[in-house]
N, C-alpha and C positions, 0 to 999 in steps of 0.2 A: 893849524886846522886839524880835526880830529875827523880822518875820514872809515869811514865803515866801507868795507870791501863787498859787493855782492858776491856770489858765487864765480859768476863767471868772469867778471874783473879780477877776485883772485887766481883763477885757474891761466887767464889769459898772464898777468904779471907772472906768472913760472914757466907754460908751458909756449906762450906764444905773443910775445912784448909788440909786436910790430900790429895789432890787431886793438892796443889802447891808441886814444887819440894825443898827440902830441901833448896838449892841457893837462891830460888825466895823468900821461908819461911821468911831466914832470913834478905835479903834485904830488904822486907814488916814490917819487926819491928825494925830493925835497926832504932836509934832515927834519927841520922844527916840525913837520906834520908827524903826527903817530896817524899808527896806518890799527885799524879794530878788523876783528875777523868772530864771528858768529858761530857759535859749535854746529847752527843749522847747515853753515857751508859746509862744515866735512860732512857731516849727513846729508847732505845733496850730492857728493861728492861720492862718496862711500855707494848709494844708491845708484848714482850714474855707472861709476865701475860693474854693480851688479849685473847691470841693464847691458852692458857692453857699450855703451853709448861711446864711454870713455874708457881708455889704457892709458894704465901707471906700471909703472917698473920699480921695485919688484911687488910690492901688495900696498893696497892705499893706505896701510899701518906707516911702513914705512916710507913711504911717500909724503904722506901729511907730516909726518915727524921732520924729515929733512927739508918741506920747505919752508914749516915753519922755524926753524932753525936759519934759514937762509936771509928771512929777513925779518927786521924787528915788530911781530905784532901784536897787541893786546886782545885776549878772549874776549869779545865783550858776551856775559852770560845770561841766558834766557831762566830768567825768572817769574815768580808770579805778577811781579810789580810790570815785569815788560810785558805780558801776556795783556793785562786787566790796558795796559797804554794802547794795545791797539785798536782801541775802540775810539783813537783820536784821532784815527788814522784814515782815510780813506784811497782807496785805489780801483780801479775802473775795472779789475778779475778779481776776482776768488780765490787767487792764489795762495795757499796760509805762510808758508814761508817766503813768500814776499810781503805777505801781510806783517810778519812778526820781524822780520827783517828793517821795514821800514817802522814798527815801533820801537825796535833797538835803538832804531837811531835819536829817534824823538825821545826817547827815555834817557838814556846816555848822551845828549844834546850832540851827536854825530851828525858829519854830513856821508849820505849812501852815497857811493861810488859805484852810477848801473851805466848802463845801454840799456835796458829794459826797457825800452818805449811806455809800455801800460803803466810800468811802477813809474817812472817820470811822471805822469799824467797825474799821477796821485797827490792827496793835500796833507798835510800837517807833520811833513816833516821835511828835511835839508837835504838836498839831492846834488849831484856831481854827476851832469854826463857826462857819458863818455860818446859822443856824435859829431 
């Protein structure tokens, strides 16, 4: 299985493991699954730190560097093809990187890895709760 990480599914897998659901646990270390991560998560990522929302030690440069380094994931990258997919997409907010998140997936035949309630709600593409 080819799972796409949301935001806070990746953050949760590094900073706080006991917060995925048992399912999701073992899907995220299972070897044969590759696990995709979004350049929009470290710019959600990067943002939050701004905001103080979140703290990373020592700057989210090197934070992002060392977890991704920690475990094996693939870029999956936001291009024009993924942008123009999410008009396949529907989800019950407004939210655009949840929007363009869930066209990654459908673009890249990924399944998301949320909790997101709203983005679950959403149609035309392959979702992984984590509830």
């Amino acid at each position: 299985m080819k799972l796409l990480l949301d935001t806070h599914i990746w953050l949760w897998s590094r900073g706080e493991p006991a917060r995925l659901r048992r399912r999701v646990a073992r899907a995220l270390e299972k070897a044969s699954n590759e696990l995709w991560l979004s350049p929009l998560s470290v710019w959600e990522l990067a943002v939050l730190v701004q905001r103080g929302k979140v703290s990373v030690d020592p700057s989210v440069e090197e934070w992002v560097r060392l977890a991704l380094e920690r475990i094996s994931v693939r870029e999956a990258p936001l291009t024009s093809d993924v942008v123009l997919c999410a008009r396949e997409v529907y989800l019950p907010h407004r939210d655009p990187v949840d929007t363009l998140l869930a066209a990654t997936a459908r673009f890249y035949d990924l399944t998301l890895v949320t909790a997101d309630e709203h983005t679950l709600a959403g149609k035309g593409f392959s979702a992984l709760a984590n509830r």
